[in-house]
C-alpha positions in Angstrom: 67.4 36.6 -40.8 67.9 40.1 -43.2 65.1 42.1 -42.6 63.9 41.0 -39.3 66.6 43.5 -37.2 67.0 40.7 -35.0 68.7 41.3 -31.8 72.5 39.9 -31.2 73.1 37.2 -28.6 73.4 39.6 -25.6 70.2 41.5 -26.3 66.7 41.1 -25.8 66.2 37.7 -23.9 69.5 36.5 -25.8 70.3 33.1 -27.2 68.6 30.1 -25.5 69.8 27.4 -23.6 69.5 23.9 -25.3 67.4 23.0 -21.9 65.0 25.3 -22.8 64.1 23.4 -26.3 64.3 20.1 -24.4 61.5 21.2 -22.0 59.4 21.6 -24.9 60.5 18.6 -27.0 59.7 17.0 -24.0 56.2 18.5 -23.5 55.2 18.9 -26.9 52.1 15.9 -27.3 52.8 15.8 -31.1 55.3 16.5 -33.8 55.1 17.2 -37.4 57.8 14.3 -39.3 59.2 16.1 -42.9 60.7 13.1 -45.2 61.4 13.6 -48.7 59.5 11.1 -51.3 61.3 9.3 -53.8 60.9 11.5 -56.6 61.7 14.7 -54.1 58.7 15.9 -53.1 58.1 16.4 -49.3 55.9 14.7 -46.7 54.7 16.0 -43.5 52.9 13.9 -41.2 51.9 14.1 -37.6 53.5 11.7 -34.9 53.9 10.8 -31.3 57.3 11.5 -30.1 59.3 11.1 -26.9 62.9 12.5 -26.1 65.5 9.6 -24.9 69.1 10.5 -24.2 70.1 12.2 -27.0 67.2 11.6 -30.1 63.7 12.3 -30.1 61.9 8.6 -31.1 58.8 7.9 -33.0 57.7 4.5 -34.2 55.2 4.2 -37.5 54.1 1.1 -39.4 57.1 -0.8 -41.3 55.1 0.4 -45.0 54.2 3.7 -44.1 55.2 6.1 -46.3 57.3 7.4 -43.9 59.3 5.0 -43.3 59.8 4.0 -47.0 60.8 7.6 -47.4 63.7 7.7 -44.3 65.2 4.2 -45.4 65.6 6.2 -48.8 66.8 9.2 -47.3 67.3 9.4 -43.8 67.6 13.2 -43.4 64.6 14.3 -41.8 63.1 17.4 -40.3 61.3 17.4 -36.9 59.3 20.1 -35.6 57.3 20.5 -32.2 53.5 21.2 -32.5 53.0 24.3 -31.4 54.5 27.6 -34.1 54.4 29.7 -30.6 57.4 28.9 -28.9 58.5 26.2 -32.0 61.6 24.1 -31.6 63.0 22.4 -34.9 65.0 19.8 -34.8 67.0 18.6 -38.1 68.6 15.6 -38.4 69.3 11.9 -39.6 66.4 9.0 -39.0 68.1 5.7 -37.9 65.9 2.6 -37.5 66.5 1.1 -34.0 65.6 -2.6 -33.0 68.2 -3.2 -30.1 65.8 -4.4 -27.2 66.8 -2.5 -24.8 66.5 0.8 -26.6 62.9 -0.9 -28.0 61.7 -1.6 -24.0 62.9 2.3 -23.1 61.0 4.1 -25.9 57.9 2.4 -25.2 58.6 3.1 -21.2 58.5 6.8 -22.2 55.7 6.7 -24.7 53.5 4.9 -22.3 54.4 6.8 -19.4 54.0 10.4 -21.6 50.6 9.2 -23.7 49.0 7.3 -20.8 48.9 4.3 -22.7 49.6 0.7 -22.1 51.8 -0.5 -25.1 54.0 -3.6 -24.6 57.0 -3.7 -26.0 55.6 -6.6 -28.5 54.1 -3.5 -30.4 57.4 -2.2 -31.3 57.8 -5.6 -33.5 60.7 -4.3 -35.9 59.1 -6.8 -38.6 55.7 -4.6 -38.0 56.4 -1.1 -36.8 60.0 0.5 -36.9 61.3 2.7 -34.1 62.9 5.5 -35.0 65.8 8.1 -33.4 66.5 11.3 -34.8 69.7 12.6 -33.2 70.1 16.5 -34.0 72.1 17.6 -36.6 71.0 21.4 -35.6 68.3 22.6 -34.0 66.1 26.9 -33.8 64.1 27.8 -31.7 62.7 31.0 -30.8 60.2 32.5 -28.0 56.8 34.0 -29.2 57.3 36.7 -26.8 60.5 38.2 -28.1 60.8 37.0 -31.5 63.7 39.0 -32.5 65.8 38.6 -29.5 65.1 35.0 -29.0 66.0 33.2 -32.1 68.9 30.7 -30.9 70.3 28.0 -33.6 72.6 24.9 -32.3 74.9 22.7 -33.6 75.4 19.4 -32.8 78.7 18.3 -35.5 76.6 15.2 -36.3 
């Protein structure tokens, strides 16, 4: 980042551990979904989320926009709620309809959201499920902003 005399790896707090964004993926209520629209333009929505193994899931209605965008392109951008302390996740959308994956997403979104969704709701035919595995993923703390700001690399 030229211009923002950032700190190397070993100084201030230094680069973060991957744990550390997973604690907030993980605690973050809400996410902010960025597609890209047919003729380019972006889309940001908000979503529920919940981290499982190694993709951080969200399901929407089968014609939301959306979705129409991610069949069309499936790269995606992903960001936690909160720009204090932000993790940003980018990746590639897959749809997942394997029942078992289905019955575990909605395990986690009921347990994190208090609610009492069976796995009927997931319906691929209705809404899709999605997992977006990292590609890379930044992240900074507020608190030491130019000391803090770790990038990693997944090879996906």
């Amino acid at each position: 980042m030229p211009g923002y005399r950032l700190k190397g790896p070993d100084e201030g707090s230094g680069l973060l551990p991957w744990s550390w964004a997973l604690e907030r993926i993980k605690a973050a209520r809400n996410f902010w979904l960025c597609t890209v629209r047919p003729d380019g333009r972006p889309h940001a929505m908000p979503v529920w989320g919940a981290w499982s193994g190694d993709a951080l899931m969200f399901s929407s209605s089968v014609p939301s926009r959306k979705i129409v965008n991610l069949r069309l392109n499936p790269q995606v951008v992903v960001t936690t709620e909160e720009a204090e302390d932000p993790v940003v996740i980018e990746g590639r959308a897959e749809i997942v309809t394997e029942p078992r994956a289905l019955q575990r997403f909605i395990d986690l979104v009921n347990a994190k959201y208090s609610t009492g969704y069976r796995v009927d709701f997931l319906d691929p035919a209705v809404n899709a499920t999605v997992a977006v595995r990292p590609q890379w993923a930044f992240g900074l703390r507020q608190g030491d902003f130019t000391g803090s700001p770790t990038r990693w690399s997944f090879g996906r």
